[in-house]
Structures are given as structure tokens and as C-alpha cells.
C-alpha positions in Angstrom: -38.0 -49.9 39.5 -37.1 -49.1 36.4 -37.0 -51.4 33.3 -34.0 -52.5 31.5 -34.6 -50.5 28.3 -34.9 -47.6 30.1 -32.2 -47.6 32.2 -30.2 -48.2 28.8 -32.0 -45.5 27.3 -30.9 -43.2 30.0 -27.5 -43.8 30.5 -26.8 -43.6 26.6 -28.5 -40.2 27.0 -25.8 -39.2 29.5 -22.9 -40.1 27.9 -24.1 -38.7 25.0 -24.5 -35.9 26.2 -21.6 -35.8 28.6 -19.6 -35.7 24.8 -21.4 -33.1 23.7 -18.7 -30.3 21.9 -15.5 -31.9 23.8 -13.0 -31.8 21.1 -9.6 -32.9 23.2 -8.9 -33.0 26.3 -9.6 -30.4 28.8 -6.5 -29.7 30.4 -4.9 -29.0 26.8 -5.0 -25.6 25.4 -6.1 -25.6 21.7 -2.8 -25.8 19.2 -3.7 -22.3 17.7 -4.1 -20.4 21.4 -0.9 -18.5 22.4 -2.0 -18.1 26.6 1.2 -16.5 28.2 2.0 -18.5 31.6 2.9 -16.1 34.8 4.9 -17.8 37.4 5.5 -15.9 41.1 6.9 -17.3 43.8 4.7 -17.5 46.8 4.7 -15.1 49.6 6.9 -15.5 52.4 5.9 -15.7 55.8 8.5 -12.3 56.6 7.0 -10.2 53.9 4.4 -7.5 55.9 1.5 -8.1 54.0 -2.2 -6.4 55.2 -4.4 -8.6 56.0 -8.2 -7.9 54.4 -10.4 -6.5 56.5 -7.7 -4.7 58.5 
């Protein structure tokens, strides 16, 4: 088993590391980043569309 001291040694290792060059959250773009959003509507199931492989 693993001593006490270690196992705190390890997990501040991890979160440490799990920080490491994260600056906000990840689902945010950066305030500076201009990333143009393209929305299309699904396919419908009456449009003939070719199947791969066909």
C-alpha cells in the first residue's frame, strides 16, 4: 500500500498538472478570436442522398 505522504504527493502532482496552461474555461472561445458559426438544418429523411460505399 502506499503511504500517506505519497499518496498526497501524487495527487498534488495531478492536479497540478491537470492546471497546467488552462486559462478559462474550455467551452469559451478566447475574447480576441472572431470563429464564424455555420448553422444547417439537418437532412431530411425525403432528400435522395448516396449512401457511402454505394
Amino acid at each position: 500500500m502506499m503511504s500517506p505522504c505519497l499518496r498526497a504527493s501524487l495527487l498534488v502532482l495531478v492536479l497540478g498538472l491537470a492546471a497546467c496552461g488552462q486559462t478559462g474555461p474550455l467551452y469559451l472561445p478566447d475574447e480576441g478570436l472572431d470563429t464564424p458559426v455555420e448553422i444547417r438544418p439537418a437532412p431530411t429523411a425525403e432528400t435522395d442522398q448516396e449512401e457511402p460505399g454505394e
